[in-house]
C-alpha positions in Angstrom: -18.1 -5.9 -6.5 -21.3 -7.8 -6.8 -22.4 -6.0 -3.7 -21.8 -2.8 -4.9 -23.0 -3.5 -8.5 -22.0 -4.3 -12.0 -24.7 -2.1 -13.2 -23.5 0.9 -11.8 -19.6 0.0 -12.7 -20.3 0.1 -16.1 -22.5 3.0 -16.3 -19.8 4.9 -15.1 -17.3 3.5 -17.3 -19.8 4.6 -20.5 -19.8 8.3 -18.8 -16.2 8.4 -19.1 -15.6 5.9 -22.1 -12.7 3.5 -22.3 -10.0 6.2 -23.4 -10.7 7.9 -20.1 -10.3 4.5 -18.2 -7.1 3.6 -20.2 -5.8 7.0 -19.3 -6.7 6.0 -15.4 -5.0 2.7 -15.9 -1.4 4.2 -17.3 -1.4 6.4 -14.4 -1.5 3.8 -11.6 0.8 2.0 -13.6 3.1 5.0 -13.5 2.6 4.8 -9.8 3.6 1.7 -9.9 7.2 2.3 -10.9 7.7 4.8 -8.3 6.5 2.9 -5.5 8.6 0.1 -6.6 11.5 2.7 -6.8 10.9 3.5 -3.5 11.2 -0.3 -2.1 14.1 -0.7 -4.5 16.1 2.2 -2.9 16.1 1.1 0.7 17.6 -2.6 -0.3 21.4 -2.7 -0.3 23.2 -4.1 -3.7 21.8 -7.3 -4.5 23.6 -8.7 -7.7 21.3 -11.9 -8.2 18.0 -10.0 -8.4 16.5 -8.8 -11.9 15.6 -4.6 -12.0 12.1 -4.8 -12.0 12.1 -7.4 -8.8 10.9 -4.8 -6.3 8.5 -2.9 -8.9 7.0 -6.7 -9.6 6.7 -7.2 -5.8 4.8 -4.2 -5.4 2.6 -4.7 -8.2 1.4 -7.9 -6.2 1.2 -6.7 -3.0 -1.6 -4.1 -3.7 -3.0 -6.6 -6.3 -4.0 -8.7 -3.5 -4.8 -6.0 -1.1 -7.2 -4.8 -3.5 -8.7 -7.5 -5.2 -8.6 -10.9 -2.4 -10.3 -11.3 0.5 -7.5 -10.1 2.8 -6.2 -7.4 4.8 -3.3 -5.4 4.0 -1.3 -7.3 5.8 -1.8 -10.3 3.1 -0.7 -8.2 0.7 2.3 -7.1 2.2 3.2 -10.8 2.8 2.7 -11.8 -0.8 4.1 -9.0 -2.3 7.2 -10.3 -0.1 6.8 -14.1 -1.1 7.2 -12.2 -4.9 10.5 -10.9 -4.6 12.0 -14.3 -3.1 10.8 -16.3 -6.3 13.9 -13.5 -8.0 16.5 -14.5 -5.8 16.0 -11.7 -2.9 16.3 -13.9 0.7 13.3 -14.2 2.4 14.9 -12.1 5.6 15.7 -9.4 2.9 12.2 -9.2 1.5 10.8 -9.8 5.2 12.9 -6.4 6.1 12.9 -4.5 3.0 9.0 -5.0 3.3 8.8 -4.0 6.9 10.9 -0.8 6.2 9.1 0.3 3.1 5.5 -0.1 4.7 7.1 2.1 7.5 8.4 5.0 5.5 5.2 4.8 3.5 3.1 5.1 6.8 5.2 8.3 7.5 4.8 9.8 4.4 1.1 9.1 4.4 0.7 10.9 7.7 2.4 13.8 5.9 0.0 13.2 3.1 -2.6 13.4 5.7 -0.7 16.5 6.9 -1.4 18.6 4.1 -5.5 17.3 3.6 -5.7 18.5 7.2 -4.1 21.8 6.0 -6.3 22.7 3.3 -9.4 20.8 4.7 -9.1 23.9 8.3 -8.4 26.7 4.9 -11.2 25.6 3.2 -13.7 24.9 5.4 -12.2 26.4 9.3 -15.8 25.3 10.8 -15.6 21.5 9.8 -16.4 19.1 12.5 -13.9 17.0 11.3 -11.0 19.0 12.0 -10.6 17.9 15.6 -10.8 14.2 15.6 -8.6 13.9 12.3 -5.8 15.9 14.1 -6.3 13.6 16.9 -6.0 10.7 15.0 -2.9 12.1 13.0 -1.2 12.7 16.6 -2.3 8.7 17.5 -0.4 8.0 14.2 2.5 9.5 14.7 2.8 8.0 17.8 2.2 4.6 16.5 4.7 5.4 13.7 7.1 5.7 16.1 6.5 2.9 18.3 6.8 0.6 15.1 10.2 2.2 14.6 11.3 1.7 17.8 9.8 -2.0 18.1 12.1 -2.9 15.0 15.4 -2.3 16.5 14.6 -3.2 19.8 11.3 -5.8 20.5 12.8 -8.2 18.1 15.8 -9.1 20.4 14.1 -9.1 23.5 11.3 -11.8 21.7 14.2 -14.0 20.7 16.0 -13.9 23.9 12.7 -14.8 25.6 12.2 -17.4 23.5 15.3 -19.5 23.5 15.1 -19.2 27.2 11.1 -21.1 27.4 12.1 -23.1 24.2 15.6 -24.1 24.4 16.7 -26.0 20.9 13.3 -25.9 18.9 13.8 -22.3 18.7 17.1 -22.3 17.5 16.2 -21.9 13.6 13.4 -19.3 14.5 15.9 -17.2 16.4 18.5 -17.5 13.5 15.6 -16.4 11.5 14.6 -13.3 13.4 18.1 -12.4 13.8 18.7 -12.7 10.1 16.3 -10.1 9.4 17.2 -7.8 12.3 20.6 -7.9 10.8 18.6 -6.8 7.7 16.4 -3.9 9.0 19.7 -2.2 10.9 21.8 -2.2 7.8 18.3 -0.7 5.9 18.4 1.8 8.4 21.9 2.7 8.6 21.5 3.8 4.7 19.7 7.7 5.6 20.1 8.8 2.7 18.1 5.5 0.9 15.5 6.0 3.5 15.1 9.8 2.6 15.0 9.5 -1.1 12.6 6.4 -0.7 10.6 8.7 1.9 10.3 11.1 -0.3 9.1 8.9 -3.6 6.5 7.4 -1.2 5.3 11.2 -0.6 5.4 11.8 -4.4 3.3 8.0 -4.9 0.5 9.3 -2.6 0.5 12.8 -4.0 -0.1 11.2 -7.0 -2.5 9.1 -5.6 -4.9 12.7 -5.6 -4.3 13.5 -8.8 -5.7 9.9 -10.1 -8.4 11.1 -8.1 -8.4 14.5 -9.3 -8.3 12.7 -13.0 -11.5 10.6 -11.8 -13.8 13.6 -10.6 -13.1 15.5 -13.7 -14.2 12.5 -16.6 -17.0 12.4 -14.6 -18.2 15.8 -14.9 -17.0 17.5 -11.8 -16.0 21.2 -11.7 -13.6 20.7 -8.6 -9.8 22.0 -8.7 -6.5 19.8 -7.7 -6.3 21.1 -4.0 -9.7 20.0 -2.8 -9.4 16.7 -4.7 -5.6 16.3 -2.5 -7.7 17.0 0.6 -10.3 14.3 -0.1 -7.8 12.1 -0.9 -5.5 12.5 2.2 -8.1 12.3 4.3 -9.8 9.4 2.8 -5.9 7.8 2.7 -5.9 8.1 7.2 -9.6 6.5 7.2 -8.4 3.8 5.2 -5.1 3.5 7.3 -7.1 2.8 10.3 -9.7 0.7 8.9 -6.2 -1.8 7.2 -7.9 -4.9 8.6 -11.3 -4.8 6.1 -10.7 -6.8 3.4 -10.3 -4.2 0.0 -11.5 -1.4 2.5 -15.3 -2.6 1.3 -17.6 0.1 2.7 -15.2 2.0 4.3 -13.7 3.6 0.9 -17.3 4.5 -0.1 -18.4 5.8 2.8 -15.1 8.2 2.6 -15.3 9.3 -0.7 -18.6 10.3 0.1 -18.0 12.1 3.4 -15.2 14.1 2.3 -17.1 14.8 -1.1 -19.6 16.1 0.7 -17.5 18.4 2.8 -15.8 20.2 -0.7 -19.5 20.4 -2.6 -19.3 17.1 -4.2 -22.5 14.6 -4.4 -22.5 12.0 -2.4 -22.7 9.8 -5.5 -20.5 11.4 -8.0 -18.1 10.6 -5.3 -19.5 7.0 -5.1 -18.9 6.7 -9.1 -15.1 8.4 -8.6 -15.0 5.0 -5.8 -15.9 2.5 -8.2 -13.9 3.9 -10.9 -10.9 3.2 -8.6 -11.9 -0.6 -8.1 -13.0 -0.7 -11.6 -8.9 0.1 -12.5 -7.9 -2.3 -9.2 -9.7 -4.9 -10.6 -8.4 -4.3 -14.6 -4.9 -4.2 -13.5 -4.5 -6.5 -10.3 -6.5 -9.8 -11.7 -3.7 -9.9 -15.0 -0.9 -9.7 -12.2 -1.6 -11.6 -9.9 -2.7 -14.3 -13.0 0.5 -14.2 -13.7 2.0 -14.5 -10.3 0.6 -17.7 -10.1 1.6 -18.9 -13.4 5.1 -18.6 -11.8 4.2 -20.3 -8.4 2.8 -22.8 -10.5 5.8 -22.8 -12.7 8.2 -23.0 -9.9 6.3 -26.0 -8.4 6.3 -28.1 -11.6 10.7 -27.4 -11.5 11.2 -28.3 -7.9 12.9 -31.3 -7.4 10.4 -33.6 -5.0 13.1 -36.5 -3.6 10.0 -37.7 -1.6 9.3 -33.9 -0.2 6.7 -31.8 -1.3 8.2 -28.1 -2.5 6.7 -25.3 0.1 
């Protein structure tokens, strides 16, 4: 945030003033609930976790996506480390976690679907239209692959595996077939999958109308569909870039291509970027705070008997 400056953070917050922010912030946190919804709906019955587990566990997981130095993929293992400290198994949060990232992907493509859509209505003579439909096709294709490598690579690993490592790997192919077990039952429940599918679609829909919300405190004269373009098209970049840490650069650089492409300044959409870390920041630093007043509070219970808690 240094790096993109402070100074220009909180000019942009004095051009929208705080109610305009506070307004931002209640509507990721309404995103929040149904994106935890959407996790919550694909686990089977589990009696011993509280509601708001899998709402909590999503909270961290794009916390520390968004605000530590780490890939996506950190969050989606913390965000799964979250749910076990509520008495969810760690082979159920490893698979519920797998499965909702997947269904999310797929819904994001469809997301992406419709930017396409309205980016070839709105402007037919865009460069951009080619290599984005290629890249949605790659996507697909990878979407299906992951599918296909959950009920079927995991086996084949573990077989291999006891085979080169005998005993040691007795626990880590329990382990793997724990949360196999997990992911087929997940999978088995269509209509979980569908209704989840569906919130996920709703979560990134509402993703564009934050943004939509952002362009127009600033000042922009822009309607809803263009802003759902820009959004779904800056969602795919950001897909493929999942390995920079808090998509630094890359989120920028996207608000202000697409911008561009639907009349926008390059930096109005550079303000609408930081906005969107600006409420990142506001809302992951309290949770994940408070996550690890938990991990802290969980260490200090632990019984030691000479072992150190992990």
């Amino acid at each position: 945030m240094g790096y993109l400056g402070f100074d220009s953070i909180v000019g942009t917050l004095a051009v929208i003033g705080w109610s305009g922010f506070v307004t931002l912030l209640i509507w990721q946190t309404g995103l929040f609930l149904v994106l935890g919804a959407a996790w919550e709906l694909i686990v089977p019955r589990r009696p011993s976790a509280p509601p708001w587990t899998f709402l909590w566990g999503r909270m961290v997981r794009d916390s520390a996506g968004n605000c530590l130095p780490l890939s996506q993929m950190g969050g989606f293992v913390l965000g799964a480390r979250a749910v076990t400290l509520h008495g969810v198994s760690w082979p159920r949060a490893a698979a519920s976690t797998v499965v909702d990232v997947t269904i999310e992907f797929l819904a994001q493509i469809a997301f992406a679907v419709v930017g396409l859509t309205i980016l070839l209505i709105r402007a037919p003579g865009s460069s951009l239209a080619g290599p984005l439909a290629g890249a949605l096709l790659a996507a697909v294709a990878a979407g299906v692959g992951f599918i296909w490598a959950q009920y079927r690579a995991a086996p084949v690993f573990t077989r291999l595996g006891r085979r080169i490592a005998r005993e040691w790997f007795v626990q880590a192919g329990e382990g793997v077939d724990a949360v196999q077990g997990e992911l087929r039952e997940m999978y088995r429940r269509t209509l979980s999958i569908a209704l989840g599918s569906a919130l996920h679609l709703a979560g990134w829909i509402g993703t564009g109308v934050a943004a939509w919300l952002a362009y127009s405190l600033l000042g922009a004269d822009i309607d809803l569909a263009s802003v759902l373009a820009v959004e779904a098209l800056l969602s795919a970049v950001l897909g493929l870039a999942f390995f920079v840490p808090g998509s630094l650069g890359v989120q920028e650089a996207g608000y202000a291509l697409f911008g561009t492409i639907f009349g926008l300044p390059p930096e109005l959409s550079i303000g609408v970027s930081l906005l969107r870390r600006a409420r990142d920041l506001a809302l992951g630093i309290p949770i994940l705070l408070v996550w690890q007043l938990a991990e802290a509070r969980r260490l200090r219970s632990a019984p030691t008997n000479g072992v150190t808690p992990s």
